[in-house]
N, CA and C atoms of all chains as a GROMACS GRO file, in nm:
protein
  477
    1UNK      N    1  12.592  12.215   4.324
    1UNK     CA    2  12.465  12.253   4.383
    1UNK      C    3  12.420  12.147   4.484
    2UNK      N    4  12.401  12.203   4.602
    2UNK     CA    5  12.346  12.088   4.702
    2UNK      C    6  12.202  12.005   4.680
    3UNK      N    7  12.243  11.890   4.728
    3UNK     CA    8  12.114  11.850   4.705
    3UNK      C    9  12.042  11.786   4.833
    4UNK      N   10  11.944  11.733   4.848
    4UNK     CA   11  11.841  11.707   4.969
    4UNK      C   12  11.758  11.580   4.921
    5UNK      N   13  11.750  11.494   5.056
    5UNK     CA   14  11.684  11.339   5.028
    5UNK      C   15  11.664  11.298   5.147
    6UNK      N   16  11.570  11.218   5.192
    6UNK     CA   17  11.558  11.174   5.330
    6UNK      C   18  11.635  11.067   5.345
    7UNK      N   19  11.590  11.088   5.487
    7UNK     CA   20  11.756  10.963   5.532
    7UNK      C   21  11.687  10.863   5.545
    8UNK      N   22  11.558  10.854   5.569
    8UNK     CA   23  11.523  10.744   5.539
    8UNK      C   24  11.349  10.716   5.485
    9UNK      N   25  11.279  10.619   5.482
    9UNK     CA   26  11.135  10.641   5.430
    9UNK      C   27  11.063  10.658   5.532
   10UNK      N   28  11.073  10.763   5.629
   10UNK     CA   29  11.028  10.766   5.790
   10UNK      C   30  10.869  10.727   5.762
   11UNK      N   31  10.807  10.691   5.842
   11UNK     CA   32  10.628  10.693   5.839
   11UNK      C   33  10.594  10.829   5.865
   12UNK      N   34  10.500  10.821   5.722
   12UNK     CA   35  10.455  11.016   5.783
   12UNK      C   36  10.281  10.965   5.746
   13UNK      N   37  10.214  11.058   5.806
   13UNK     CA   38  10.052  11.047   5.858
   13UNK      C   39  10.050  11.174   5.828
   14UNK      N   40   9.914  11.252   5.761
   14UNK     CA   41   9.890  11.345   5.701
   14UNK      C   42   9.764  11.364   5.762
   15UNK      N   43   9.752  11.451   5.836
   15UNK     CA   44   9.624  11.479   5.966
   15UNK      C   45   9.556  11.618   5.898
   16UNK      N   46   9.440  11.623   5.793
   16UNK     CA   47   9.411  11.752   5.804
   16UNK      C   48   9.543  11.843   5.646
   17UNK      N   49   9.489  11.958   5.776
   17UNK     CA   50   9.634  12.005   5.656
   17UNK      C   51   9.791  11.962   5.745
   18UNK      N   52   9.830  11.906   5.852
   18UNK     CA   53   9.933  11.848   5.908
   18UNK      C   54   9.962  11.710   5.881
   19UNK      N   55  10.166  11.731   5.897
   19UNK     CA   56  10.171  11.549   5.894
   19UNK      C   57  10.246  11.559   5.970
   20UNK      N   58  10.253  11.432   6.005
   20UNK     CA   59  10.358  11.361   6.136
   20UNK      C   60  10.408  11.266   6.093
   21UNK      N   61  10.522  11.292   6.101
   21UNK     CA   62  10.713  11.234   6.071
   21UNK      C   63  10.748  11.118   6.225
   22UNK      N   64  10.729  11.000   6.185
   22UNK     CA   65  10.802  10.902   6.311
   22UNK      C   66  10.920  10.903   6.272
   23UNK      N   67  11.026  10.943   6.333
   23UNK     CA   68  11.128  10.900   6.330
   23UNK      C   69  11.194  10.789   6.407
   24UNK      N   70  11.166  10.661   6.358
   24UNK     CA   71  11.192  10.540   6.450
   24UNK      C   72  11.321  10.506   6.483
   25UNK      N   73  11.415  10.592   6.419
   25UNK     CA   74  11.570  10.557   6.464
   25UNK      C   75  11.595  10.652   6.571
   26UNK      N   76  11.548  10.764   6.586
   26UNK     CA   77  11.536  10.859   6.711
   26UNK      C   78  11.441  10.821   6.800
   27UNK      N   79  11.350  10.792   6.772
   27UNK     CA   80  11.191  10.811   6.874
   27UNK      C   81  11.143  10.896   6.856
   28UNK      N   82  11.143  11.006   6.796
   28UNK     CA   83  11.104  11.133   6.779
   28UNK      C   84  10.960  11.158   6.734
   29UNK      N   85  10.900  11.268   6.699
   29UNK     CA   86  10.755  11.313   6.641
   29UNK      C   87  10.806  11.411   6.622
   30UNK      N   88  10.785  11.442   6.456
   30UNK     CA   89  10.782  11.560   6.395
   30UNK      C   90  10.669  11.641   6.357
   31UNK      N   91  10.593  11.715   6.375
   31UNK     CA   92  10.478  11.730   6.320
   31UNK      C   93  10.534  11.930   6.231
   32UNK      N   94  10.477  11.854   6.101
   32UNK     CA   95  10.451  12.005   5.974
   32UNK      C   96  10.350  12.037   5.958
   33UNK      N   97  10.404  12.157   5.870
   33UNK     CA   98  10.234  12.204   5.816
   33UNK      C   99  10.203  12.166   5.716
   34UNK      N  100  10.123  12.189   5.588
   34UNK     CA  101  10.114  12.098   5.500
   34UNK      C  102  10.220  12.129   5.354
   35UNK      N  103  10.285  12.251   5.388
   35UNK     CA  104  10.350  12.350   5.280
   35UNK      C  105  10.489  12.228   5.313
   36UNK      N  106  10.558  12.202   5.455
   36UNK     CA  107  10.666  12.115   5.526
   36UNK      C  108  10.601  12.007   5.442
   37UNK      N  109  10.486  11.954   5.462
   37UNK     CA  110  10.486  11.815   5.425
   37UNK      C  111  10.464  11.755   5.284
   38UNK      N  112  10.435  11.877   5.210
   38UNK     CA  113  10.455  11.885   5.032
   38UNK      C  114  10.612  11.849   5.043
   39UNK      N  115  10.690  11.962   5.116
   39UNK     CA  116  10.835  11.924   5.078
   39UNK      C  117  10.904  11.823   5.128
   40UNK      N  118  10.811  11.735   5.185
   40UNK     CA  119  10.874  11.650   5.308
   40UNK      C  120  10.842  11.492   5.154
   41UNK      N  121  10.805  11.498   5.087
   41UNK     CA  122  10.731  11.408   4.977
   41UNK      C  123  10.846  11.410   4.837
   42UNK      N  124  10.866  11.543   4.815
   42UNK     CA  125  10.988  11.536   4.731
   42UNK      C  126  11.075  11.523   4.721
   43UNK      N  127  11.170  11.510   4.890
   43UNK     CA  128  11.278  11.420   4.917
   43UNK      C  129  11.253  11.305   4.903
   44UNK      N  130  11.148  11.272   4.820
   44UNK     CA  131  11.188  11.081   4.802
   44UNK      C  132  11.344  11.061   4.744
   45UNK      N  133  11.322  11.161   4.636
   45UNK     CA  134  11.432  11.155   4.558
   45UNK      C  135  11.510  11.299   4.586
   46UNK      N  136  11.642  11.332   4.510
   46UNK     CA  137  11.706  11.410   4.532
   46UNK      C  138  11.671  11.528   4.518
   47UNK      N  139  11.674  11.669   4.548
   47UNK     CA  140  11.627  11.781   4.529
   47UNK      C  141  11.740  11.908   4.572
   48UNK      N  142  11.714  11.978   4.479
   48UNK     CA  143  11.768  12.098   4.521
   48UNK      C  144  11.667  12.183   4.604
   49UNK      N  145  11.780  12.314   4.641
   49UNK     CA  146  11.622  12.437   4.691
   49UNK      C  147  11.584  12.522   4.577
   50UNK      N  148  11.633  12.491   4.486
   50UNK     CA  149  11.612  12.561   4.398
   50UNK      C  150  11.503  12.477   4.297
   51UNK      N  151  11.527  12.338   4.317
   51UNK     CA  152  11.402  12.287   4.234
   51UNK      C  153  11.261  12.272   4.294
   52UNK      N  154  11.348  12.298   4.433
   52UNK     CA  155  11.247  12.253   4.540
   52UNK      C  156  11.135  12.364   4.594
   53UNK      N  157  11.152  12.510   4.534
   53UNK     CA  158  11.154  12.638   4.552
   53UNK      C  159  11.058  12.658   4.450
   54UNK      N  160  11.064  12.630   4.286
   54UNK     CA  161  10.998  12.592   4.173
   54UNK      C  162  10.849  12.510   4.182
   55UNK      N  163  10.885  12.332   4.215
   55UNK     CA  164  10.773  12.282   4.244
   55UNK      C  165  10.667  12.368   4.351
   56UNK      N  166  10.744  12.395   4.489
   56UNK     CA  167  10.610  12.514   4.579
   56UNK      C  168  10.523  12.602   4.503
   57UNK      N  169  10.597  12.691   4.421
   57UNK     CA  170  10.541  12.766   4.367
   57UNK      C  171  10.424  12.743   4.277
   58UNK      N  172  10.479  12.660   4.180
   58UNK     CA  173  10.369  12.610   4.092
   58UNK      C  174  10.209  12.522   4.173
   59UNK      N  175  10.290  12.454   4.272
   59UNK     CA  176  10.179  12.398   4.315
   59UNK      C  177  10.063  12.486   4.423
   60UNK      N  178  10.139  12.582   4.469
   60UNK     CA  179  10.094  12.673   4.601
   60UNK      C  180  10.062  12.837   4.551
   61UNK      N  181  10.181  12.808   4.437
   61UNK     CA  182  10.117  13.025   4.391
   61UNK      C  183  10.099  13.097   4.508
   62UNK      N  184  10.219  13.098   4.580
   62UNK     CA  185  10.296  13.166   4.668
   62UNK      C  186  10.286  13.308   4.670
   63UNK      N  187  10.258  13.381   4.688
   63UNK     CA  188  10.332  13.548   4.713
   63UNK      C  189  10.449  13.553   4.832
   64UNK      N  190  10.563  13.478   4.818
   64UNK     CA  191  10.708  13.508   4.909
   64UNK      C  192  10.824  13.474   4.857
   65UNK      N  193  10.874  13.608   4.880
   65UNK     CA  194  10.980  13.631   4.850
   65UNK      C  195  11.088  13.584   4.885
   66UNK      N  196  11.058  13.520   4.979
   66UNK     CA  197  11.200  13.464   5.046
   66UNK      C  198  11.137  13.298   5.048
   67UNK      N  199  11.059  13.231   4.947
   67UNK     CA  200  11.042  13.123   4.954
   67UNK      C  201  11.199  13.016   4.972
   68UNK      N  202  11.308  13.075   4.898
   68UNK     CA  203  11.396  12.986   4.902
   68UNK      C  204  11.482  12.970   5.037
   69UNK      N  205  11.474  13.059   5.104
   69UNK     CA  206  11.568  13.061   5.196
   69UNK      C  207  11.488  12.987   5.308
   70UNK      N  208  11.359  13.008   5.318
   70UNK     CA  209  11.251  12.951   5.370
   70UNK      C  210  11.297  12.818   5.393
   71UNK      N  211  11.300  12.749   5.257
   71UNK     CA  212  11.267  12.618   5.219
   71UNK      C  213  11.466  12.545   5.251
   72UNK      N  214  11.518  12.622   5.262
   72UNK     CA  215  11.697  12.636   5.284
   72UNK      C  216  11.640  12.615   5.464
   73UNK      N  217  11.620  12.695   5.525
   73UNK     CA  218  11.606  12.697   5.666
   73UNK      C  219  11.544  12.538   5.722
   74UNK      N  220  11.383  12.557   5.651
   74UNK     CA  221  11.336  12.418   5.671
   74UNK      C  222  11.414  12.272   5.685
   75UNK      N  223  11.503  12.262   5.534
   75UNK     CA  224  11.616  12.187   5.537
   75UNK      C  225  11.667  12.156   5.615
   76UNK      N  226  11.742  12.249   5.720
   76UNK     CA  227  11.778  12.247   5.759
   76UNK      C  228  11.796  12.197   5.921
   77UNK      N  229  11.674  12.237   5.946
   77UNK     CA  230  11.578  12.156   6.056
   77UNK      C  231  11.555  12.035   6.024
   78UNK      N  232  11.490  12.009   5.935
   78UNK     CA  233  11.508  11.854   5.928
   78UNK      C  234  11.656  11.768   5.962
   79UNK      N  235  11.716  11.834   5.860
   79UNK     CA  236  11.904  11.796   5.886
   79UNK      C  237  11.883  11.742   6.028
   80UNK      N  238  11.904  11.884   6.077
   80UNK     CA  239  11.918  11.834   6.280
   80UNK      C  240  11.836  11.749   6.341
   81UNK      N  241  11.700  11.708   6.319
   81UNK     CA  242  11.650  11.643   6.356
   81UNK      C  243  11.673  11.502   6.282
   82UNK      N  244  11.732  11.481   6.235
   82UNK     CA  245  11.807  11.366   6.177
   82UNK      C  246  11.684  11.274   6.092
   83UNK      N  247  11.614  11.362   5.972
   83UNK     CA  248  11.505  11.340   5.910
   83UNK      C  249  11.542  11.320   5.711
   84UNK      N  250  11.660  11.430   5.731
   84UNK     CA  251  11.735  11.443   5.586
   84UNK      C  252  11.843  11.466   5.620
   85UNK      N  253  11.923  11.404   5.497
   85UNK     CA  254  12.054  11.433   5.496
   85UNK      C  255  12.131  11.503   5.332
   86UNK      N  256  12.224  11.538   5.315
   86UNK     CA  257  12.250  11.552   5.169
   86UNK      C  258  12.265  11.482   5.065
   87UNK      N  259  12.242  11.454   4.958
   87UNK     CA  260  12.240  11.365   4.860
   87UNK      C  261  12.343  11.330   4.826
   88UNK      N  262  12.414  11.216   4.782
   88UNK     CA  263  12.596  11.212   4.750
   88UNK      C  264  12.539  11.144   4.623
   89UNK      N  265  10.695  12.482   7.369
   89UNK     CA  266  10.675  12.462   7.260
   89UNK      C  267  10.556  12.551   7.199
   90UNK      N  268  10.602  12.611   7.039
   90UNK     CA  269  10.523  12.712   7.008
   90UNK      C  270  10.484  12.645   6.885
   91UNK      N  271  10.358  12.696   6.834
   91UNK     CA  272  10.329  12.675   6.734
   91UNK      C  273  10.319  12.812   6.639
   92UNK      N  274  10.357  12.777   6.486
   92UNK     CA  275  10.382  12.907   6.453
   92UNK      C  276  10.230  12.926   6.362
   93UNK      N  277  10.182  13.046   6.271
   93UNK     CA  278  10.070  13.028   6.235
   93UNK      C  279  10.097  13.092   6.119
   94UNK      N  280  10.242  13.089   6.057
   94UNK     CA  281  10.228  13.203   5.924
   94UNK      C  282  10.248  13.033   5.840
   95UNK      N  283  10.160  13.012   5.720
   95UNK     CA  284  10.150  12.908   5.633
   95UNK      C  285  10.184  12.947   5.527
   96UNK      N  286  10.310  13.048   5.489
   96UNK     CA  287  10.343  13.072   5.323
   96UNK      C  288  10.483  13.028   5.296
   97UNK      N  289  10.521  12.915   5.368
   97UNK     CA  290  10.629  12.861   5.398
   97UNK      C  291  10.636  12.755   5.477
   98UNK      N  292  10.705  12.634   5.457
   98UNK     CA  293  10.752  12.520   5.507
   98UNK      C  294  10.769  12.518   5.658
   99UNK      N  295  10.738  12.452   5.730
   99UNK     CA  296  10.736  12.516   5.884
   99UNK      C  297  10.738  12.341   5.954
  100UNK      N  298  10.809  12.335   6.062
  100UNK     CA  299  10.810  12.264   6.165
  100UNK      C  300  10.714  12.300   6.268
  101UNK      N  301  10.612  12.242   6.281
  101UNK     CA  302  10.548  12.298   6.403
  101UNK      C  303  10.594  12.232   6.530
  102UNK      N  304  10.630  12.130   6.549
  102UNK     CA  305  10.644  12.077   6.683
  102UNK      C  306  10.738  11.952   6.646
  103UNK      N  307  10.838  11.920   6.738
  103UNK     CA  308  10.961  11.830   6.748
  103UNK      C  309  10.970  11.786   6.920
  104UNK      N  310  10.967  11.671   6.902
  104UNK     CA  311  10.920  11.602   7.011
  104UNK      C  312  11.009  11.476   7.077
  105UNK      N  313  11.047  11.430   7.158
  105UNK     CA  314  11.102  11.268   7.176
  105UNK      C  315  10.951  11.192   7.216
  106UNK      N  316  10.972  11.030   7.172
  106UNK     CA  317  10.819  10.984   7.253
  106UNK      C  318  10.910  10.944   7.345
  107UNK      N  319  10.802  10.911   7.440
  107UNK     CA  320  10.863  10.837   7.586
  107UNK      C  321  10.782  10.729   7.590
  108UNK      N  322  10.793  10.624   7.609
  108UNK     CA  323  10.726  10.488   7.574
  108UNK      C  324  10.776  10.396   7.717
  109UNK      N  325  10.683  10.317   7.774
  109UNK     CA  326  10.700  10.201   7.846
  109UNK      C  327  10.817  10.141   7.811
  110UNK      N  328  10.788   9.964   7.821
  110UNK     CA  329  10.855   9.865   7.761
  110UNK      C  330  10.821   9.725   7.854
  111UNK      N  331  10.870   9.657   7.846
  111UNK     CA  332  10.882   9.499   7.935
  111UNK      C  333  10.922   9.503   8.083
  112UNK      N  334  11.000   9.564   8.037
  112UNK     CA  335  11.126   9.635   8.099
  112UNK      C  336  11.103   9.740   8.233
  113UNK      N  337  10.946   9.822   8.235
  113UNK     CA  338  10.908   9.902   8.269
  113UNK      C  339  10.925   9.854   8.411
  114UNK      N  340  10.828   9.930   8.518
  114UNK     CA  341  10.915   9.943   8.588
  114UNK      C  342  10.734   9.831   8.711
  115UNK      N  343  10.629   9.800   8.690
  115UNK     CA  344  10.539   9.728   8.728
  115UNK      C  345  10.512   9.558   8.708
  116UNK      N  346  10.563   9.492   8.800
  116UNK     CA  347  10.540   9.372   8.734
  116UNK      C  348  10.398   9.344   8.637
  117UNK      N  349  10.365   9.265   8.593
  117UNK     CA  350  10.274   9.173   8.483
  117UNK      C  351  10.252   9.076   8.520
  118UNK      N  352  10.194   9.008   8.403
  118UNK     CA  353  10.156   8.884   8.399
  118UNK      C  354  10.230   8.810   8.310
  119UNK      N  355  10.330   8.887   8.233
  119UNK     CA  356  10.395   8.824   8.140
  119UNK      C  357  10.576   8.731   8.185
  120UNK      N  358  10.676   8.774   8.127
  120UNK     CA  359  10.802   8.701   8.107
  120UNK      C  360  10.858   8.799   8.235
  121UNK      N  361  10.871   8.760   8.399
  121UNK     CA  362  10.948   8.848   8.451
  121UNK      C  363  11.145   8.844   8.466
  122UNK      N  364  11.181   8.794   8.410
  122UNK     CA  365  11.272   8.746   8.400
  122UNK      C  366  11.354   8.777   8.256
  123UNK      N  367  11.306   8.920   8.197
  123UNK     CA  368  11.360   9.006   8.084
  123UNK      C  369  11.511   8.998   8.087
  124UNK      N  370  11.574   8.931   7.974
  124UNK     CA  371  11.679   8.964   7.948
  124UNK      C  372  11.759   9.060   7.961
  125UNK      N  373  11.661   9.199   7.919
  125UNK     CA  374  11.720   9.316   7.837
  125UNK      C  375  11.799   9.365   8.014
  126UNK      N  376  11.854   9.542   7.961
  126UNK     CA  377  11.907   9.610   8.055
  126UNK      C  378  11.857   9.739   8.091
  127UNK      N  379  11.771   9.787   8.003
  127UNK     CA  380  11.664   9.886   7.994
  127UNK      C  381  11.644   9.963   8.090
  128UNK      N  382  11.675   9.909   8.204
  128UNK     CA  383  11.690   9.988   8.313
  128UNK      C  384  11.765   9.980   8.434
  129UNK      N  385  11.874   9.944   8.390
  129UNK     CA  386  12.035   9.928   8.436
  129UNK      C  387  12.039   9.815   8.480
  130UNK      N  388  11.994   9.675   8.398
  130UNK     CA  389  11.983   9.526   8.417
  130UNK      C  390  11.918   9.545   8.589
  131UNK      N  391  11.808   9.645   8.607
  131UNK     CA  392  11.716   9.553   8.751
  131UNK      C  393  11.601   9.550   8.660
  132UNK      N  394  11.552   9.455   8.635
  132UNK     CA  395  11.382   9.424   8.602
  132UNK      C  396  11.312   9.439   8.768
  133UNK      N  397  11.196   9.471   8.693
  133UNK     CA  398  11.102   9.482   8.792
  133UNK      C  399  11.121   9.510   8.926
  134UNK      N  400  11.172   9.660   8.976
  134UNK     CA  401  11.234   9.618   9.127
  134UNK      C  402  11.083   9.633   9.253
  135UNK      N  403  10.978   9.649   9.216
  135UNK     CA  404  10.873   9.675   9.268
  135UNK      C  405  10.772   9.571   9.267
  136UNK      N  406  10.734   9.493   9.443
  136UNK     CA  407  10.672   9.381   9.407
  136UNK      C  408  10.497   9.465   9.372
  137UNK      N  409  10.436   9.346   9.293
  137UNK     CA  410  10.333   9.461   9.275
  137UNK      C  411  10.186   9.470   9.386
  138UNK      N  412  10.143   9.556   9.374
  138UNK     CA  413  10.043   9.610   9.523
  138UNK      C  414   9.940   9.493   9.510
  139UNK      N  415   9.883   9.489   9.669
  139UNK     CA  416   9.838   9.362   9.701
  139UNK      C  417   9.747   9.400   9.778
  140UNK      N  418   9.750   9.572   9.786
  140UNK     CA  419   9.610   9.635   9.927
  140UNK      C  420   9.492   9.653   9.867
  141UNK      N  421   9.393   9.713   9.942
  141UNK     CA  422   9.307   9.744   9.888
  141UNK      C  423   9.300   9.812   9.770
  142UNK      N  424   9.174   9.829   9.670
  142UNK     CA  425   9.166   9.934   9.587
  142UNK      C  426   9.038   9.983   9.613
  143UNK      N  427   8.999  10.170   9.573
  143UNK     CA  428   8.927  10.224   9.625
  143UNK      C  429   8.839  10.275   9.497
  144UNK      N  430   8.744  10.183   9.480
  144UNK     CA  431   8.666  10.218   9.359
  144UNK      C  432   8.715  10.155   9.289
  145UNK      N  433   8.650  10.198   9.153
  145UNK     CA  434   8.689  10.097   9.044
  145UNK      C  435   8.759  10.134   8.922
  146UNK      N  436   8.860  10.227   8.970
  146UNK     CA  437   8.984  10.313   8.875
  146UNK      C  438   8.906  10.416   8.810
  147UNK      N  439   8.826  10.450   8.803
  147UNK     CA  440   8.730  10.560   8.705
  147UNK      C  441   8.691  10.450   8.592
  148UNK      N  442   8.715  10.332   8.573
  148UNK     CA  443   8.649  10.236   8.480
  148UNK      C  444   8.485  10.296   8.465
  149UNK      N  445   8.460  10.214   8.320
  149UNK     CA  446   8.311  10.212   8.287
  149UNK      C  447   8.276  10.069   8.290
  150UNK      N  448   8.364   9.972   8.308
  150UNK     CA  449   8.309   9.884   8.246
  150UNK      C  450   8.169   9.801   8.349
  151UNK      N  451   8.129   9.718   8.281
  151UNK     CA  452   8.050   9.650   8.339
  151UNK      C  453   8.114   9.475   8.379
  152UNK      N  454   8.252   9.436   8.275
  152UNK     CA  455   8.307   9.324   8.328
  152UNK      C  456   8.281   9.202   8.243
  153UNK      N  457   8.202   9.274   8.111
  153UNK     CA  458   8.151   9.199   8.056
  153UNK      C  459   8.233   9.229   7.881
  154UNK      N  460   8.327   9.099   7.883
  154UNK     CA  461   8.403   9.150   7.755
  154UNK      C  462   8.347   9.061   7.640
  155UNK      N  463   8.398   9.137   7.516
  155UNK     CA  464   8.308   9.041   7.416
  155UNK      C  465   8.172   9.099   7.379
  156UNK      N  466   8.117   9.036   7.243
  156UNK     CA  467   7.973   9.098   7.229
  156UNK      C  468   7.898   8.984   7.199
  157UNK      N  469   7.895   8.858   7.245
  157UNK     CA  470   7.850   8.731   7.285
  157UNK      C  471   7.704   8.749   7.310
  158UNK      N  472   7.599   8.665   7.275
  158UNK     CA  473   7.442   8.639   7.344
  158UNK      C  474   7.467   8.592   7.457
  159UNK      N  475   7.429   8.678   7.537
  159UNK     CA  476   7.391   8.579   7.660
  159UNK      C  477   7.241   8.585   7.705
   0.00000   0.00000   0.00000
């Protein structure tokens, strides 16, 4: 089962219901919404999407159905933006 | 760049590069002109800096008076 962790402890700023991700090894600005930046907190440590899919729910009481693939996609964006990487 | 507005899901709103100065930049100072670095294909400063008139007072507010000193 894959897992998910940031690549590094980027500085994130929580504006409102938004946060903003420095990525100081890119230069970059990431900015989420606050649902991104719940999940952006539980990559401290390792995570699945499936655990990661669980915690949303409980904390957010969601009505979506496609929360996981959601939260799979999100991942995934981060990935490319060189924010997370996979857990070894 | 779009911003999206559905919130029942994890979302990137905006991904960005910064673009930032440096020493390096491209206006002399008052500081070190003689930068090591290569930042901008090893020429520091290729622009001597302006010496003409200026017309007004940049849109400034100030009054010239720094500090919150008694006088």
């Amino acid at each position: 089962m894959t897992q998910y962790i940031k690549k590094r402890n980027y500085e994130a700023v929580q504006l409102d219901d938004q946060w903003i991700i420095l990525n100081t090894d890119q230069f970059t600005v990431t900015k989420l919404n606050d649902l991104g930046g719940y999940c952006w907190t539980l990559l401290d440590s390792p995570q699945t999407v499936e655990r990661m899919t669980q915690l949303v729910e409980e904390k957010y009481h969601l009505d979506n159905n496609f929360l996981s693939s959601n939260i799979e996609e999100f991942l995934q964006e981060l990935i490319e933006y060189g924010l997370v990487q996979h857990a070894v | 760049m779009t911003i999206k507005l559905n919130d029942n899901r994890p979302m990137v709103l905006e991904h960005q590069v910064i673009r930032f100065e440096t020493a390096q930049s491209w206006n002399k100072g008052k500081g070190n002109l003689n930068h090591p670095g290569t930042g901008n294909g090893g020429i520091n400063y290729p622009n001597d800096p302006y010496t003409g008139p200026h017309k007004g007072n940049g849109g400034g507010n100030s009054n010239g008076n720094n500090g919150n000193g008694n006088n």
